[in-house]
C-alpha positions as CSV (number, residue, x, y, z in Angstrom):
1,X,0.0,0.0,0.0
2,X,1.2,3.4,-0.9
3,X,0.6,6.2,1.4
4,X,2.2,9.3,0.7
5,X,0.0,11.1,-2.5
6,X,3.0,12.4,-4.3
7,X,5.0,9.2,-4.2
8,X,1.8,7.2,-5.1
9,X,1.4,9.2,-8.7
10,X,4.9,8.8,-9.5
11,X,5.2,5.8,-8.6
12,X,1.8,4.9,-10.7
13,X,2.7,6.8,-13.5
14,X,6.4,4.8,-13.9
15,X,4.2,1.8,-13.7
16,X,2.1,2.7,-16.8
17,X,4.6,4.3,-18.9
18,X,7.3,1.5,-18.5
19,X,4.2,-0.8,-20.3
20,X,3.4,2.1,-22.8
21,X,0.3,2.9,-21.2
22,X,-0.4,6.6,-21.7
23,X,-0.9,7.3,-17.9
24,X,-3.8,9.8,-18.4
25,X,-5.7,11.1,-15.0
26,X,-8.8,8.0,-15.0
27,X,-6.1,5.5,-15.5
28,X,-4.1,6.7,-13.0
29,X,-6.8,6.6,-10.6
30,X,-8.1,3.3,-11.1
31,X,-4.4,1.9,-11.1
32,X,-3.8,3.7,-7.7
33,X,-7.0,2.4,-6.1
34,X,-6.1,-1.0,-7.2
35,X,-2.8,-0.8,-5.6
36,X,-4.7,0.3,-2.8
37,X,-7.3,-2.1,-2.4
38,X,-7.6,-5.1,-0.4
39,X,-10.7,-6.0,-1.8
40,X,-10.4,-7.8,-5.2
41,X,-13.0,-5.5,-6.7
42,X,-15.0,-6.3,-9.7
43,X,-15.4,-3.5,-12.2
44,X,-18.4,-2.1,-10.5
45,X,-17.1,-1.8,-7.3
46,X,-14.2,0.5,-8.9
47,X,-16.5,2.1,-10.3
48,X,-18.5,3.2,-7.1
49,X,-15.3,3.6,-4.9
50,X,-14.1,6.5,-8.1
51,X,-17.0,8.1,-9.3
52,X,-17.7,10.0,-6.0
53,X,-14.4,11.9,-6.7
54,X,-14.4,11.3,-10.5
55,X,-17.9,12.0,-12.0
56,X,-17.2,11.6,-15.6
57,X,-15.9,8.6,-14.9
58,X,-17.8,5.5,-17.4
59,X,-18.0,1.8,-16.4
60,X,-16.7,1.3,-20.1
61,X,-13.5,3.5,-19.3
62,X,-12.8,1.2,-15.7
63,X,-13.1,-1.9,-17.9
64,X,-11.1,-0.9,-20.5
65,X,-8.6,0.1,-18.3
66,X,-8.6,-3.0,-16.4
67,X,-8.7,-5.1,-19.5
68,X,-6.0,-3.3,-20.7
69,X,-3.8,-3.8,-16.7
70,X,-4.2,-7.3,-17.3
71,X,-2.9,-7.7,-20.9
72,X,0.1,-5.7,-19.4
73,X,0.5,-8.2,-16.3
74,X,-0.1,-5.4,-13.9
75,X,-3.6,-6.8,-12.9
76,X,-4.6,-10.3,-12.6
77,X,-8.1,-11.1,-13.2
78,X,-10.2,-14.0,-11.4
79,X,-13.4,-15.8,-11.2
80,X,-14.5,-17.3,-8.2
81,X,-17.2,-18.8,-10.2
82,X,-20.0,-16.8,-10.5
83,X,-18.6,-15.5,-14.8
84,X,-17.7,-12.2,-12.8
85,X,-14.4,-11.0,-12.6
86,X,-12.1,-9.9,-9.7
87,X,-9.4,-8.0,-10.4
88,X,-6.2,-7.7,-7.9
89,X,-3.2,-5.9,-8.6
90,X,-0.7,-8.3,-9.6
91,X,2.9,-8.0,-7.1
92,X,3.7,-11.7,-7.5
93,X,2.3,-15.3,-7.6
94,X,0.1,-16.1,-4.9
95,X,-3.3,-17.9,-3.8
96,X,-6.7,-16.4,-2.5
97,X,-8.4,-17.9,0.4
98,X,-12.3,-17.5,-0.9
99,X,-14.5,-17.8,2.0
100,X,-17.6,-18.8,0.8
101,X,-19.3,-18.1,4.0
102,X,-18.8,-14.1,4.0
103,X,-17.5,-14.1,0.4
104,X,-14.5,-12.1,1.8
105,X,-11.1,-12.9,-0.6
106,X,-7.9,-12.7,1.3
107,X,-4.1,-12.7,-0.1
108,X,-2.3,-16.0,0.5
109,X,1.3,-15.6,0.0
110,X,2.4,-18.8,2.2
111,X,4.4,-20.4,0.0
112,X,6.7,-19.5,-3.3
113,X,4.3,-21.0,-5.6
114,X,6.2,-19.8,-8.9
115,X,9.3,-21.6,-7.5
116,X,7.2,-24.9,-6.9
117,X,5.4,-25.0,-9.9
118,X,8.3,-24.0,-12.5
119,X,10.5,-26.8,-11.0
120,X,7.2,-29.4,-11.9
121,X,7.1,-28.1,-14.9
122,X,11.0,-27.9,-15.5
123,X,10.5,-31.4,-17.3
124,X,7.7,-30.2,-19.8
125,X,10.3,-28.0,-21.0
126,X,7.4,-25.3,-20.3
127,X,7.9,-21.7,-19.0
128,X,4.8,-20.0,-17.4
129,X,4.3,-16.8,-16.4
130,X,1.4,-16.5,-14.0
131,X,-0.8,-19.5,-11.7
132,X,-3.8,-18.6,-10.0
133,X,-5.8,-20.7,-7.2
134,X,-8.3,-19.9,-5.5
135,X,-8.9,-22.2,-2.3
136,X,-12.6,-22.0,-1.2
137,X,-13.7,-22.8,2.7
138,X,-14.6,-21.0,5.5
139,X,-12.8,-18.3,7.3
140,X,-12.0,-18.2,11.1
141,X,-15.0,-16.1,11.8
142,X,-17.9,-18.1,9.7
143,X,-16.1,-21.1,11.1
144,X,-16.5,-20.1,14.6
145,X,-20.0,-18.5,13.8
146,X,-21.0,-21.5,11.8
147,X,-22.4,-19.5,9.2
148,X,-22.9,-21.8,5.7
149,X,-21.7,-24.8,7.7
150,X,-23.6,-27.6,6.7
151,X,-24.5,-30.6,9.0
């Protein structure tokens, strides 16, 4: 997460421009907020978290400019599913814990996964870039609460 405002658009902007995104004002915003987020927001949701601040802001402008973060590799996009997408800015390889009680998403960097699965694939003579998994259960609190546990 990136606190300090000036350091945040510079930072943002460098990451656009060393992609060759033009890094105009809407995409800088919804790039920021996605570095920001701990959320794994859909395109609406970035949509309702910007337009408050940025009123001409269009759905069709957030998914373009997501679309166009994950062709770059600076999002990853996600289904847990349901055909809608999750977007999550992309640092490195790691899991999501879906809890399908609350619905909550939550980071899972417990293990270098690009390590293990490069050296499995080391004998396909294959080179990947990017692995996603999404492990669905319950987190501590709808364990605890029972909430969706089935008996």
């Amino acid at each position: 997460m990136i606190t300090n405002k000036e350091d945040c658009l510079l930072k943002v902007k460098k990451i656009l421009e060393d992609v060759g995104i033009n890094p105009s004002f809407q995409r800088i915003k919804i790039l920021e907020f996605m570095i920001n987020s701990k959320e794994h927001p859909n395109v609406e949701m970035i949509y309702n978290a910007l337009y408050v601040d940025l009123p001409t802001l269009s759905k069709t402008t957030v998914y373009n400019t997501v679309k166009l973060l994950v062709e770059k590799g600076i999002l990853i996009s996600f289904s847990l599913g349901d055909g809608e997408l999750r977007y999550d800015y992309y640092k490195e390889a790691h899991s999501h814990l879906y809890c399908i009680g609350c619905k909550k998403i939550i980071d899972c960097e417990c293990c270098d996964l690009k390590k293990v699965i490069q050296e499995n694939l080391d004998n396909l003579n294959f080179k990947f870039i990017t692995a996603q998994f999404i492990i669905s259960g319950y987190c501590k609190d709808c364990k605890n609460n029972k909430r969706g546990k089935k008996c």
